[in-house]
Every structure is written in C-alpha cells, then in structure tokens.
N, C-alpha and C positions, 0 to 999 in steps of 0.2 A: 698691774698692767701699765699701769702709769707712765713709771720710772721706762717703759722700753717703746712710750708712744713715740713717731716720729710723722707731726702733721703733712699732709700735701704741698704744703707751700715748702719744703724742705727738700724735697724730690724732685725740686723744678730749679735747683740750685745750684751755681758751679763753683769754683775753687777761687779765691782772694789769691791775688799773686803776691808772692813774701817780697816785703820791701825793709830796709834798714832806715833811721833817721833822716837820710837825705832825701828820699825818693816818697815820704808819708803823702803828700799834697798828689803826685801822679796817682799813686795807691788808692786813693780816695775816690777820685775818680773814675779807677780803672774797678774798683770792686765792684760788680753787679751782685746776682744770687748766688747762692752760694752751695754745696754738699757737703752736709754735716759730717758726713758719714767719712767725708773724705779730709777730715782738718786734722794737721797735722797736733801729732802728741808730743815731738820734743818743744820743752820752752823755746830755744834758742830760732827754731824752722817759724813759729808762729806771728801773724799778721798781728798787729796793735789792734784792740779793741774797738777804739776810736777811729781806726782807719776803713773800717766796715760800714758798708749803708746801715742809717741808723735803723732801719726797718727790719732787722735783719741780728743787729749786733745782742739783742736779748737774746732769739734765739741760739745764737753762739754759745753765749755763756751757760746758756739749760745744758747747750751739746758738754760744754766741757764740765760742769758740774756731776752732773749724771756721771761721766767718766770718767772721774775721781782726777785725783794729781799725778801725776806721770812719776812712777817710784821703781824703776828695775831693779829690783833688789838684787837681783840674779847678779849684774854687771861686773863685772871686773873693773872698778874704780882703779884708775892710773894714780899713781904715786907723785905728788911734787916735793921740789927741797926747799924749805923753808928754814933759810940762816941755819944749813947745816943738819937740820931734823926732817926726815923723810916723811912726810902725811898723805895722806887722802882724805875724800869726801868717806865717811863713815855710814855704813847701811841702816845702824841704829835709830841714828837720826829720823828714821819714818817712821818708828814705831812712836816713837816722842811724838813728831808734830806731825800725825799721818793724815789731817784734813787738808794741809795745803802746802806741806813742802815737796816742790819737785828738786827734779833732776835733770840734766842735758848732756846725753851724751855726745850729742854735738859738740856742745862748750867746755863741756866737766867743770859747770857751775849748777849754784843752786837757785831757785827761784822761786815766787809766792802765785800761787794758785790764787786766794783772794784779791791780791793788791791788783795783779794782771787781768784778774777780772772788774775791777771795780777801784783801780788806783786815783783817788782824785788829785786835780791840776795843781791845787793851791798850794805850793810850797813841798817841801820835802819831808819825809819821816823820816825816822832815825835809821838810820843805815843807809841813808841818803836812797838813790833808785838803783841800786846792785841788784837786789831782788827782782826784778821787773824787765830793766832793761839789760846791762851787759853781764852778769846773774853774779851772785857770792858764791868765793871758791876760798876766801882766808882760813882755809882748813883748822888751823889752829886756835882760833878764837871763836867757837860753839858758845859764848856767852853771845855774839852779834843774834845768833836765831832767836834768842830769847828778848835783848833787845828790838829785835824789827817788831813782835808782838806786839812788845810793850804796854801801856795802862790799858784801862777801859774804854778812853777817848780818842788812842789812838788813830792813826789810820789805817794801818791794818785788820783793826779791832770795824771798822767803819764799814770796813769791805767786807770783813765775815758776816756782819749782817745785814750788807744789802744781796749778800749771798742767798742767805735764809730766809729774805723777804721776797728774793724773786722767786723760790723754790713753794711760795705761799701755799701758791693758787694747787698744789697738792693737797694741802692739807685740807682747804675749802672742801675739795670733790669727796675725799675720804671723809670728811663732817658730816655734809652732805647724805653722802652713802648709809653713815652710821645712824642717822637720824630715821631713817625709812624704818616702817615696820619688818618685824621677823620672816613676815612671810612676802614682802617684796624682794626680801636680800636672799631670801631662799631660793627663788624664781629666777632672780637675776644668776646667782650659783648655776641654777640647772642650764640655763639658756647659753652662759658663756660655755662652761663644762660640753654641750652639745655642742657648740660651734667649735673646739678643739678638739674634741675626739674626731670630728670629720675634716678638717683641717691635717691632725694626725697622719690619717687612713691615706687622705690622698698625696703628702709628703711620701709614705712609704710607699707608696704605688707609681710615683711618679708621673703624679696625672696634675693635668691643669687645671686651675679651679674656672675659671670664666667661661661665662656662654655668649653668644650676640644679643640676646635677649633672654633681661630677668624680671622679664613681668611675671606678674603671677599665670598670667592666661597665655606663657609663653611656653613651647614644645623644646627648646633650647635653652633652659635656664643655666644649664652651665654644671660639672660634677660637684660643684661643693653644694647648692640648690637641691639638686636631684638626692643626695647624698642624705641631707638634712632633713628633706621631706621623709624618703624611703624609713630615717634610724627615728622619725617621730611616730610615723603609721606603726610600730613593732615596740614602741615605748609610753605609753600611756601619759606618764610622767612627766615627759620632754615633751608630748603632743600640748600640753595644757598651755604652752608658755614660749611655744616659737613659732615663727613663720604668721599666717595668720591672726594666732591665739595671743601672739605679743606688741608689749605697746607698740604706737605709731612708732615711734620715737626712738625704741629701745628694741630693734629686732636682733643686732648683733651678725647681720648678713651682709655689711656694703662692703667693696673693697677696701677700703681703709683698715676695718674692721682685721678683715683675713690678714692682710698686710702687717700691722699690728700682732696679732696672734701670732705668726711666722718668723718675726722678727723676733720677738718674745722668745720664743723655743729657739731660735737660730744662736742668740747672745747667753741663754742658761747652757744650751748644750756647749759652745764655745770656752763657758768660764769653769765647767765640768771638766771637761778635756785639759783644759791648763791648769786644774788642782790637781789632776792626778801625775800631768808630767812635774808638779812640784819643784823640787831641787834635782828632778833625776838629768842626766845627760842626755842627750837627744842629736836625732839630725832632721834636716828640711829635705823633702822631696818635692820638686818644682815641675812643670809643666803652663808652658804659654799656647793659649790660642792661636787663632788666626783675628781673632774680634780685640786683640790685644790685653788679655785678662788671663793674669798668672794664677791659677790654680796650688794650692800649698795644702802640702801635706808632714803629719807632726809623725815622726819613728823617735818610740824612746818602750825602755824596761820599769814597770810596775809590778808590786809583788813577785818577781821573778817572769812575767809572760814577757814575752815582745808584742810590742802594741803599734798600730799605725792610724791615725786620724784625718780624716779629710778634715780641714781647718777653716776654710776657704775660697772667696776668691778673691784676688786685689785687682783693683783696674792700674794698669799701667797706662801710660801714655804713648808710651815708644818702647818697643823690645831692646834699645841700648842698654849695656851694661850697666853704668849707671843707673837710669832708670828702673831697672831691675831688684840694683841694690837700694838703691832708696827705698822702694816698695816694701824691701824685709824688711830694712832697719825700721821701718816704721812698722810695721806689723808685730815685730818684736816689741817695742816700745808699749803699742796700745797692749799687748797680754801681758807684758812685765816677765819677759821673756829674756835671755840676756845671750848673746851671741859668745861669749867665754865656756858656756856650757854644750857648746854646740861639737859634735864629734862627728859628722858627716854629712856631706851632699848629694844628692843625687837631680842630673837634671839631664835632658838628650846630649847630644853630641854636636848642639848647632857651636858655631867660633865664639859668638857672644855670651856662650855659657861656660867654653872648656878652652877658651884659650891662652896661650901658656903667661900674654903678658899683658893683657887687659881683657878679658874674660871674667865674669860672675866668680866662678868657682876661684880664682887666683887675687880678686879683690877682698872674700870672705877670709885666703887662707895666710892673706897678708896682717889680721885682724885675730887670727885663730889659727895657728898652726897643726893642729889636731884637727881641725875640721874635714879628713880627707875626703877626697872627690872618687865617688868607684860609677864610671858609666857601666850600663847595662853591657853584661859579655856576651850577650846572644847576639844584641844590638852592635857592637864593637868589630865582630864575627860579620853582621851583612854590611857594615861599613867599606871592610876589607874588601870583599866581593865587589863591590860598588866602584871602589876607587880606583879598582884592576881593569873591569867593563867601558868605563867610563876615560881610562888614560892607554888604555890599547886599541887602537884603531882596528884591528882582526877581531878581536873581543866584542868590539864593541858592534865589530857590522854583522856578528856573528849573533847577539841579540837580537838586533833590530830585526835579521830576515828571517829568528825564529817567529820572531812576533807578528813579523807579515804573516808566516805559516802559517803559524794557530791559527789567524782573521778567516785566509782563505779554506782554509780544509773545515772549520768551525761555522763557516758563514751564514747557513742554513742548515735546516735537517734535514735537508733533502741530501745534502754530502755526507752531514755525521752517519747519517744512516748506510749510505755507498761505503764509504770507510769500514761502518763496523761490520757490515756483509760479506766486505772481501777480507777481511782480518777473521772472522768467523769460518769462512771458510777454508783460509790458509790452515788454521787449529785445525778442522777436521781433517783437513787432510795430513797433517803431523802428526794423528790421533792414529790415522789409519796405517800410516807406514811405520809407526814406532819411535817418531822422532822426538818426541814428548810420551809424557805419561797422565794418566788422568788421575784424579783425587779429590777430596773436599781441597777448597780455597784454591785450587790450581783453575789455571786459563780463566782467568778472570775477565772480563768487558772491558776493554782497554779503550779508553780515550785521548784523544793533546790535551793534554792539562795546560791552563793558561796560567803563565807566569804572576806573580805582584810584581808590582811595582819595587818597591824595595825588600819583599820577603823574598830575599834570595835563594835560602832551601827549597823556595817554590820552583826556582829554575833548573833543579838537578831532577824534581820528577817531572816536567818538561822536556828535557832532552831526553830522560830516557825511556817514555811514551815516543817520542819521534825515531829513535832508532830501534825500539821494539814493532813501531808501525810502518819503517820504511820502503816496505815492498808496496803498503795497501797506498801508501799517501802518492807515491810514482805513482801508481793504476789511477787514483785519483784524479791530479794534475794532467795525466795525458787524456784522459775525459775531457776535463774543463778544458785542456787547451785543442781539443778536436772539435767539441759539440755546445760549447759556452755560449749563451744567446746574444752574448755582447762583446764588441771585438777586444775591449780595455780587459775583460778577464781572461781572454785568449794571449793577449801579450801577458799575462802578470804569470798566468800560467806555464807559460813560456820560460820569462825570465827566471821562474823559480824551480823549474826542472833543470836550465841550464846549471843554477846554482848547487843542488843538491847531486848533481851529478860529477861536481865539479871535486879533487881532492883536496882543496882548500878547505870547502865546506865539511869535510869527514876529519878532516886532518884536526880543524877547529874543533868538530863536533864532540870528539873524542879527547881529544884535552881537556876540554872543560868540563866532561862528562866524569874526567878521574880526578879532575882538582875538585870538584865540588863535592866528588863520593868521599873523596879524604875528610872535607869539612864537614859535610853532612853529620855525620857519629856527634861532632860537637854539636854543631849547632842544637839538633835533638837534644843535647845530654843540657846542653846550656839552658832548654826551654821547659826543661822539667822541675816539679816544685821542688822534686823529692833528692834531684841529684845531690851526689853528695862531693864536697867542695874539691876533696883532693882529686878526684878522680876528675872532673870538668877540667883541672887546673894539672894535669896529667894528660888529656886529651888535647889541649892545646900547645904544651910543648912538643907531643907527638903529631900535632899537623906542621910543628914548625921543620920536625926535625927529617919527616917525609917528604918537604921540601928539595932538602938536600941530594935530586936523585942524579945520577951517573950520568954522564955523556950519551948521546944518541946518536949512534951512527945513523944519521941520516944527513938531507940534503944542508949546508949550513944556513939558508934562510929556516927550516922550520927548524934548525937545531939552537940557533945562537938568535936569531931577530923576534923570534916567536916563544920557542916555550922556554929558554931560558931568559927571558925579558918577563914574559907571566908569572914566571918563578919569582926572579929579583921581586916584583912588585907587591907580590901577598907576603914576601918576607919583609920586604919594609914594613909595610902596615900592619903587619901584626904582631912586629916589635914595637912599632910605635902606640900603637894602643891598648896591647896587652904591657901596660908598663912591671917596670920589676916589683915598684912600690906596692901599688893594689896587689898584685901576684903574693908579694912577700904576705901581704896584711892580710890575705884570705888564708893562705896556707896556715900560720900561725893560728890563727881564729880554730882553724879545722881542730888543730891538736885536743881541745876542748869538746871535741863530740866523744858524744857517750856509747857509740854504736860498738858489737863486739865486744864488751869490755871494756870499753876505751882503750880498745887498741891502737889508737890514734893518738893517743898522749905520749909528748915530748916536749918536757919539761924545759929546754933549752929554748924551745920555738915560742913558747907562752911568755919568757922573762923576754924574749923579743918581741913580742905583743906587747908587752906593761911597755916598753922603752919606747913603742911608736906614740904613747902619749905620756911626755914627762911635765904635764900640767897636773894629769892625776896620781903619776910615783912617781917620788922622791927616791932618792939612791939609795937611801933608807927602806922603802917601800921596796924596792927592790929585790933588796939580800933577805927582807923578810919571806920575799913570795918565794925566791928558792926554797925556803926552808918551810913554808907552807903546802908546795906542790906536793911535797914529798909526805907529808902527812894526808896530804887528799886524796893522791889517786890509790893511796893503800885503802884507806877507810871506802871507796868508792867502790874497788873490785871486790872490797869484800865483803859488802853488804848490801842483801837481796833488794834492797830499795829502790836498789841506783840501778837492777840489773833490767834488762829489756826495757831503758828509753829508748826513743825511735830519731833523738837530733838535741838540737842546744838549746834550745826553745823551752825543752820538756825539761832538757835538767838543770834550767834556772827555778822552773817551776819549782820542780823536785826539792830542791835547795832551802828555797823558802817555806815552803808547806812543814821540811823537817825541821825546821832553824836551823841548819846548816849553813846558813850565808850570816850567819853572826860566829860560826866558825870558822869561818873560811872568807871571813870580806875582800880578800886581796884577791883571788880568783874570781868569787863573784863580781868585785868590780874591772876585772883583764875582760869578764865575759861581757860586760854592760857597752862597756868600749868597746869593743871588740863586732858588739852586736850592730851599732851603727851605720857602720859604713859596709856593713855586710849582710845585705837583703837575704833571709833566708823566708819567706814568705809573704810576695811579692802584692801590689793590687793587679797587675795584670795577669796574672796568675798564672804564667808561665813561666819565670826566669828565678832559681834562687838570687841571682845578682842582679834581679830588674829595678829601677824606678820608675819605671812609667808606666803609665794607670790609664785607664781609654778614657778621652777627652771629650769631657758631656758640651 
C-alpha cells in the first residue's frame, strides 16, 4: 500500500510554475505547495528540483520515483539527418536503462531520471548537463548513455543512490511489519481486507463514505462506519480485530485511510486497462464539465471485443484548445500511451473541440492524420434543428409561443384536468358518430408534451399533441381569458388565442410539424444501439433529398421568405455536418458486418477503408487485402460458424476464438481501424455513432 500512499500535506498543494534558466530566482519564489498528482511527466515541461520550496522538494522526487521515467514506448520517434544518415531516438534503449532513461516528446531528447532528481552543483559529469538540462538527442552515439553512467563514483552513480536512500523509509515499515508475530500480520491482513471489501461495495454503489459524525456513540457515522460495523456483527472473524476490538492506533478507519485504499484501487484498475490496450490502436473519447474537469475515455479492440474504459478525469484550467491538448498529451505521457496509435476522436460539437482551424480535434489531426474526428449523428441531426430555430426569426417565435403554451395550458391541474375533459369527451363523441374507431392502444390520454431543451425529436411530439389538442386548448384559453382570477392571465390568454388563431401560426405550425416528421425516422433510427449503419447513413441522404420539394403555389412570403429559406438552412447544415469523410468511413466500416450473410460485403469499399489509414497499409498491404478478401468472404459464407452473428463486434470475436485473425490479419486489422472512429456500442446507450456518456 505504500508504494500508492499519498500524505495530506500533498492534497493541500498547488502546481510550480515552469520556468527556463533565466526566470529560476522569480520560480523560487513564486513556488508555494504544490499537487503531486498534477507534475508534469515530460522531462522537458518540468520545474528544477532546486527550484521547489525546500519543504516540499522530497516529496517531489518520492512523486516522481514511484512514477518510474517517462518512457512512451508507443511514440512515433521523428527522424533527424545526421551528415546524411537518417536516425532517431531508438525505443530499445528503455529496455537497456529502464530505471532512468526518459524521454520528451516535447524536445525529442533524452534525459536522466536520477541525475534530475539528485544532480549535484560541483562541477560537470561526463556528458557535461545534456541529460538534465537541454536533454541528449546525438542519436548516433549510444556509447554517450553508457558513458553518462559511468564508474561507481560517478555522479549519476551518486544520484541512483541517493535515489534508494530516500525510497529507505519503505523498507523500515516493511522490516518493521515482517518483524511482528504471525498472528498480528494475520489480524492486520483481516482488518485491512475488511476495510476494502467495504470501501469496494460502496465504489460500486456509488455511495459516499462520510458522515458528520464518526464517534463511536454517533447515529451518523457515515456508509463506510455503518458498512464496517454491519459485515463485522455477520463475520466473527473480522469482529475479533476492527472497530472497537482493534489497536488504538491501527483501526484502518480515518479518512486518510479510505483515501489511500481508493487511490490504490483507482492506479491498479488504471495500469490494468492500459495493459490490455497494449500495442493495440485506440481512440479518446472526451467530455468537459462545467467544474472545468475533462472526463477521458479509452475505445480500443482486445481479443477481438471492442472495449471502452472510463480512464479518468483531468483537471483542466481553461476549456481552451490548448489547454485541452496539453491535458492529453500529458495523460498520454503519464500511461505511456503514444498519440501515433491513436485512430479516433470523439468529443461534442462545442468550436473549441471541432473546429476546422484551431479546434482540439484539428490540433490532434495535425499530429495524426488517422486520428478521425466522427461527432455523434443523432447529436449532429439536433444541431441542424437548432441552427434552423435559432436563425429564422418565424422558427424561432414559433418555439418561444409553443413554450409559452405548454407553461399556460400545463400550469396547474386544475387546466391539465379541463383539457383532458374536454379532449375526452370530443373522443366520445367520435366514438359515437363513427368518426374514429375503438380498439386496444387507440384514443389514448393525450397530453402537451413539453419540449428539451436541445432534444429536438422532443418538439415534433409537442406539436403534434397541440394540433391533435386544438379544439380542447381554444375551449381552454377562452376559459382563462373570460374567468382568470388575475387580469395578466386574461391578457396572456388573449394574446394567445389571437396568435393560434392567426394563419401564420398554422402555416408555421404545419411546416415544422412535416420538416421534423421527415427527421424524426432518423433521428429515432440514429438513437438506437442496434441500428444498422447503412441504413441510418440511407436515412440521412433521404432527409437530404426530401428537401428538394417542388414550388408551392402559394402566397410568395410563405413560398420563397419562409419555407424555402427553412429548406435552404437544414440543407446547409446537414451538408455541413454530415461530412462526406465520416459518411464515406462508416459506409465502408458497414461492408464488414456479418448480418444476412454478409450481404453487406464489398470488397472494393473495404480496400477503401485500409486507404483511410496509410499509417497501417502499405501499398503492399494493399494488393494483399484484395487478394485476402476474396478468400474471406468465401470461407465466411460457407461456414456455419460465421452464420447468425448479430454485428462486427461478434465477428472480431468470432475471428479470434477460431484463429481466424492469424488468417486473415489484414481484415482483422481494416476491422480494428475501422472500429475506432465508429461507435457501435455507445456509453450513453443510445447512439451507434455516440461519444458521449452522461456527465457524473
């Protein structure tokens, strides 16, 4: 537990500001406390040792020791020319001197973990201070590493083991420990063991541990207290050795404690999840607060599943782009993570994430040209809506005065009730002349259903609650505006009778009641897990293309200022964010479902999948997968293995379970890529093409 303590005085700490040689003496100064949690891992980003309150600069170096050397093995190491011979920094190299050579992909130089922690003043070692300060990049002379070592009395030699001596006071505690009789370390086992199984419980319950009061004779001790008592009274065992029955000294209940534990489980579960994403390709899914705290999530294929990971959360400073990207690259950096293996993004639709020339997504793909960007289409779909409402002045007063409606006809129940009386009895009396017919599920309790905010599909079953209620909601309104107890709901009553009676307001109501019935089918088909890609990506050129409808002989304000103007604007918008790219990159992807028989497979759309990333084929790669597809989809239709997958998901599975993906690695890897930027089972559980996860 040691290795993952992080004391109280370390929580009460804020961040050294990075300074270069000229600025050390202001640095000095300006360093108060500090957050371990938050020190940067590239060599190059990090404050001088000596430039830390000296009260303070120990704990640093525990921070960065425990944290090993900053080694992205993953990286895409740039090439320099040296008198004509093309080198880089070589990945090898860590496994060589894996206790303290880093790396900076800031600098694309190399530097020494010991020396940076522990470099003394007197005089230079050999390699003079490249290691430390502006870092070693002489790619070609790998004897320097060996020299910077050098003898036993070196100085680097000096630093590793003032390394080892500050790292001491572990081995004390563990001495210590080992020294206790068998049946104290037994005790202590059951007690800690006790304290994480309920620690555990309440992680997966999502309950709080603290109460106001954890006296013993307190009624409010708090769930992890309560928890601890409750699994001791039912365990005999655990009764003998906590709460009460354990030392003064050694109860294993204070916050620090839990804190500790939590931590602990948070940094194994964390180093868990980035073994298994290994060497595979991956994309980041991002979401920011309001509290300024970007949320990260890891999408990447293991044994064939697609898998997604909540990973985190970073503190940002500022939701600017920049700020943004500094946060990954460092997040990448501390897991040894490398941004070359990155094949997708996913983040909302604010500018600062998706815009075309300093936006998040266009900094990364400046860095990673594979890295494609697919916002959510369901989302992409109420953007459209939004942009149409929000830039047509009829559109938009056409909202506002449904949403007055709703307020007023919704306002009590003493109306919802008036409403649904007189809508009840319109029914009967349709029942009775024949005008309707009765059955299960028919003439159902009809209410105004009140709009979201931005869930636009919510405003098409709003309007068409108000023109299925239009008779009852008039009877309504001439109520309130005859017998209202107060004169302000007598005018509002007023003003809104005049409005619904008005042909602007039906003229309105009715256009946007057939433009949204067009989108609605998508939208729905977009919010489903199960939809299947060609068909959402079929639905969407057919709302483009229901666009295109015929002149209306009618007056030329409602023909040409009005609904051909609302036309023009959902076709802008939903050329523009239904790009062709994403379009092309899902269609493709499709070709690869198993569904029918893989009736969906075309061979020509897949070699244009491998081409959207020519990081992972080569030309060569290429002319092989032609010549692999066609060996695939025969052996695939014709054997019962493959028959009745249900999506692409199952038949990477599939693949792997038979060793099929050591037959076929060039498809398996079009499908891995492929799978990235193409959400087919989403965290918010509606969208195959969503990133975004509801924001704890």
């Amino acid at each position: 537990m040691e290795k993952y303590f992080k004391r109280k005085a370390t929580d009460q700490l804020s961040p050294p500001l990075r300074t270069d040689a000229l600025n050390h003496g202001t640095a000095k100064r300006q360093c108060g406390e500090i957050n371990l949690a938050d020190l940067p891992s590239d060599p190059r980003l990090r404050t001088r040792i000596l430039d830390y309150n000296p009260t303070v600069q120990d704990q640093v170096r525990k921070a960065y020791l425990q944290r090993g050397p900053c080694q992205p093995k993953k990286h895409n190491f740039p090439q320099m020319n040296f008198r004509n011979t093309i080198r880089r920094f070589n990945p090898t190299w860590f496994d060589e001197y894996a206790s303290w050579l880093e790396y900076s992909i800031e600098k694309d130089a190399a530097y020494c973990l010991y020396c940076y922690l522990f470099k003394p003043n007197n005089g230079e070692q050999a390699g003079g201070d490249s290691f430390v300060g502006e870092g070693f990049k002489n790619w070609k002379k790998k004897e320097k590493l060996k020299i910077h070592v050098g003898g036993t009395y070196s100085a680097h030699n000096h630093a590793r083991r003032m390394c080892q001596a500050l790292l001491n006071h572990r081995q004390h505690v563990e001495t210590f420990f080992f020294k206790q009789s068998h049946q104290d370390r037994s005790d202590y086992r059951i007690q800690l063991n006790a304290s994480i199984d309920c620690i555990r419980y309440l992680l997966r319950q999502g309950m709080a541990f603290r109460g106001h009061d954890e006296s013993d004779d307190s009624n409010n001790k708090g769930n992890f207290l309560e928890l601890l008592h409750w699994y001791s009274n039912r365990n005999e065992e655990v009764k003998k050795v906590v709460l009460k029955n354990a030392p003064a000294n050694l109860k294993l209940t204070s916050p620090d404690i839990q804190k500790d534990i939590v931590n602990a489980a948070a940094i194994e579960t964390l180093n868990k999840i980035i073994g298994d994403v290994g060497n595979s390709l991956f994309s980041i899914l991002i979401d920011i607060s309001r509290k300024e705290q970007m949320a990260i999530v890891l999408r990447y294929v293991c044994k064939g599943h697609v898998i997604e990971r909540f990973v985190g959360v970073e503190h940002v400073n500022d939701t600017t782009t920049l700020s943004l990207k500094k946060a990954i690259d460092d997040f990448f950096l501390r897991n040894k993570l490398s941004i070359s293996r990155l094949r997708g993004q996913g983040y909302d639709g604010a500018s600062n994430m998706r815009g075309e020339f300093n936006g998040l997504k266009t900094h990364i793909l400046k860095e990673n040209e594979s890295a494609y960007y697919v916002h959510c289409f369901a989302h992409q779909l109420q953007l459209v809506l939004v942009s149409v409402a929000k830039n047509h002045i009829k559109i938009d007063d056409l909202f506002t005065l449904v949403s007055n409606l709703v307020n007023v006809v919704g306002g009590s129940s003493k109306r919802r009730d008036f409403l649904q009386e007189k809508q009840a009895s319109k029914v009967i009396e349709a029942l009775d002349s024949g005008e309707i017919s009765s059955g299960r599920g028919l003439n159902q309790e009809i209410t105004v259903k009140r709009a979201g905010e931005t869930t636009w599909s919510s405003h098409y079953g709003t309007l068409i609650s108000i023109i299925n209620l239009f008779p009852s909601i008039i009877e309504l309104l001439e109520e309130l505006k005859v017998n209202a107890s107060k004169i302000d709901q007598k005018h509002e009553a007023t003003k809104l009778l005049d409005w619904l009676e008005s042909f602007d307001f039906a003229f309105s109501l009715h256009l946007m009641k057939n433009l949204l019935g067009i989108t609605h089918q998508l939208s729905q088909a977009l919010q489903r897990r199960d939809q299947d890609i060609v068909n959402a990506m079929n639905l969407v050129t057919l709302s483009r293309s229901r666009r295109r409808a015929p002149k209306f002989t009618n007056l030329h304000y409602y023909q040409v200022d009005l609904f051909y103007d609302v036309i023009d604007m959902q076709l802008q918008e939903l050329n523009s964010r239904f790009t062709e790219t994403n379009t092309e990159l899902l269609l493709c992807m499709a070709c690869l479902s198993p569904l029918d028989s893989f009736s969906a497979f075309n061979k020509q759309k897949l070699i244009r999948l491998a081409q959207f990333y020519p990081k992972d084929f080569s030309e060569n790669d290429i002319l092989a997968l032609e010549d692999e597809l066609e060996t695939y989809i025969f052996d695939m239709k014709s054997s019962s293995v493959f028959s009745g997958l249900k999506g692409i998901s199952d038949l990477g599975e599939k693949l792997v379970e038979t060793k099929k993906d050591r037959v076929y690695p060039l498809v398996l890897l079009a499908r891995d890529t492929g799978t990235n930027p193409t959400c087919c089972d989403c965290l918010c559980g509606k969208s195959i093409f969503c990133y975004e996860y509801i924001e704890k």
